[in-house]
N, C-alpha and C positions, 0 to 999 in steps of 0.2 A: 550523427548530426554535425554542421557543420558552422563554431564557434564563430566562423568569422562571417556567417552573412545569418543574423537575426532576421527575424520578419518584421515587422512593425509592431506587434504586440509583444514579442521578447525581445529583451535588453537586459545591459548587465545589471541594471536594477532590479529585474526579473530575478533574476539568478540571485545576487546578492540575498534579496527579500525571503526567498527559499533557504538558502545559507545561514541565514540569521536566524530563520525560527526553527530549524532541522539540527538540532546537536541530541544524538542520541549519546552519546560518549557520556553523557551526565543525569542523573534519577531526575527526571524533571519536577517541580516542585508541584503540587497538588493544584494550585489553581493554573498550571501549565497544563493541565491532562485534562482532556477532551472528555466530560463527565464529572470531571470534579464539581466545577461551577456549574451551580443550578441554577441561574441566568442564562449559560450558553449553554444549556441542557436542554431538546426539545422535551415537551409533556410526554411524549409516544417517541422514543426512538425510531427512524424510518429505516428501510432496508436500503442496505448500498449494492447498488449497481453500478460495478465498476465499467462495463464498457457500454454505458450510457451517460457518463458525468459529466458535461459541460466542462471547457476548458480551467473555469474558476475553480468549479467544485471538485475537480481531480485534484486540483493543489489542495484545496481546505480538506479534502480527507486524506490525500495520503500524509500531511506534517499533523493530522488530527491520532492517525491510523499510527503513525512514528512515535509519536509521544507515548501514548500506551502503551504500544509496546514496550518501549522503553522502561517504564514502569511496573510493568509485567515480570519481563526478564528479573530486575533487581530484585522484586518482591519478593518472588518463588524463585529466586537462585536456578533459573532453569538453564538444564545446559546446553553446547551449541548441539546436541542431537535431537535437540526438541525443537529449538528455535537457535539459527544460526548466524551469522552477523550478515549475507548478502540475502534476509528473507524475503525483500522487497523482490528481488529479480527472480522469482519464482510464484507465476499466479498460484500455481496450487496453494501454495502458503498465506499469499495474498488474501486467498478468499478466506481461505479457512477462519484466520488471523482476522480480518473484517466480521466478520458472523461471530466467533466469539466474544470482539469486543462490544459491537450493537448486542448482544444477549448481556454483557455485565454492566453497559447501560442500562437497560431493560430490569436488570436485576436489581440495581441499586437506586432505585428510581425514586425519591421518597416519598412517592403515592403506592408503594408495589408493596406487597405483605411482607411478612418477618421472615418467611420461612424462603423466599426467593435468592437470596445468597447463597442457600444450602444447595439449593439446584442448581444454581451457576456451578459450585464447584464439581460438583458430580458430573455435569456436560464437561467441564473445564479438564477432569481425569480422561474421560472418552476425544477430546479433543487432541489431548498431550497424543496419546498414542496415536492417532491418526497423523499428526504432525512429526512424529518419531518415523512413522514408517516411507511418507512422502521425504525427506532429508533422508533417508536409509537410498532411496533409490535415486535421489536426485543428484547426487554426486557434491552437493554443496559442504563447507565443511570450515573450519577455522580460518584456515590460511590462505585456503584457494574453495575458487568458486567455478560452475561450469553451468551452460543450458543441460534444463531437464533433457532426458537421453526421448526424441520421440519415436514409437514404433511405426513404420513405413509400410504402408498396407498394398497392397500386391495390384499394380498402376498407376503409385504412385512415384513420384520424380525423387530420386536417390536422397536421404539426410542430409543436409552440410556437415564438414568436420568437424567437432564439437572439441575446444581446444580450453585448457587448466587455463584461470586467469588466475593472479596471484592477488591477495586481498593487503593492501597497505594501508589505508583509512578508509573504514566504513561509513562515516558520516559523511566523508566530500562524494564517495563513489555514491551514498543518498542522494546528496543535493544533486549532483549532476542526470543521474536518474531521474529525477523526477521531474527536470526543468526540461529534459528531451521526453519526456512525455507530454506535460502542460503545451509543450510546443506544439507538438504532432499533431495531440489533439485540437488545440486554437485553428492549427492548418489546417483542419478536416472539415473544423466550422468554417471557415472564411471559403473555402473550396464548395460547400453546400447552399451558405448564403450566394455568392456567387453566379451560383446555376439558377436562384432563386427569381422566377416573377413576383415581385410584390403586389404588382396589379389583380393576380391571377391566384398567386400562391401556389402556384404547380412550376416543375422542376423544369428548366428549356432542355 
């Protein structure tokens, strides 16, 4: 992405706005975390589909999806072999990490029986290890981070080189992440409406 020509819907207010509510560096306080407040709690947690989000709802789940984590981490002291500091740049973890936390919604829901936290933890153990062994092969890791290595199936157009990046602050490399996704995706919409007949409703 390229800082110096925003579209009309990103700006450094954008970015800022993301900056401001993305500080994973600190236990976020309970009515910060996405499930705490049962006001901003839906009745039925929904499932996230991350490559269907509308440009708004990417931002509200991934700093909803951060905060938990965040939370998470601290709670269970988990280490970076389970959950590492660049887990956002990794969909495998992405998803996984989403589906866990809609289940401890789900789990903690205070319509949901007594005995539903006991089963969150029990997925929560099978979860760990699935998360353990995707960072075992993703090459991600404390200090340096890398794309997942992907295997190139036979007609396919050779890998790119896949080069150690060095991890200096994980909250700004957040926020910047995420505001070059919010972007791409607003492009994708503006690029669809665009082609869009409103008279017709079909694509020119």
């Amino acid at each position: 992405m390229n800082d110096d020509t925003p579209n009309e819907h990103t700006s450094d207010e954008d970015f800022n706005d993301i900056e401001n509510r993305a500080d994973a560096d600190e236990t976020p306080e309970t009515d910060d975390v996405d499930g705490f407040d049962d006001a901003d709690t839906p009745t039925v947690p929904h499932p996230v589909n991350w490559n269907l989000l509308s440009a708004d709802d990417l931002e509200a789940e991934w700093l909803a999806l951060n905060d938990w984590v965040a939370w998470l981490r601290r709670t269970y002291g988990l280490p970076v072999s389970v959950l590492p500091p660049f887990w956002h740049r990794h969909p495998e973890l992405v998803w996984e990490l989403s589906a866990l936390h809609l289940h401890w919604l789900g789990a903690y829901d205070p319509e949901q029986n007594a005995s539903a936290a006991i089963g969150w933890h029990r997925d929560f153990a099978d979860a760990r290890a699935r998360l353990r062994d995707w960072v075992a092969a993703s090459g991600t890791r404390l200090d340096h981070d890398r794309p997942t290595r992907q295997a190139v199936w036979p007609g396919e157009e050779p890998a790119p080189a896949i080069e150690d990046a060095t991890i200096t602050d994980r909250g700004e490399d957040f926020v910047q992440y995420v505001f070059e996704q919010v972007q791409a995706r607003r492009e994708a919409e503006d690029a669809f409406f665009a082609g869009l007949d409103l008279d017709t409703g079909e694509l020119s």
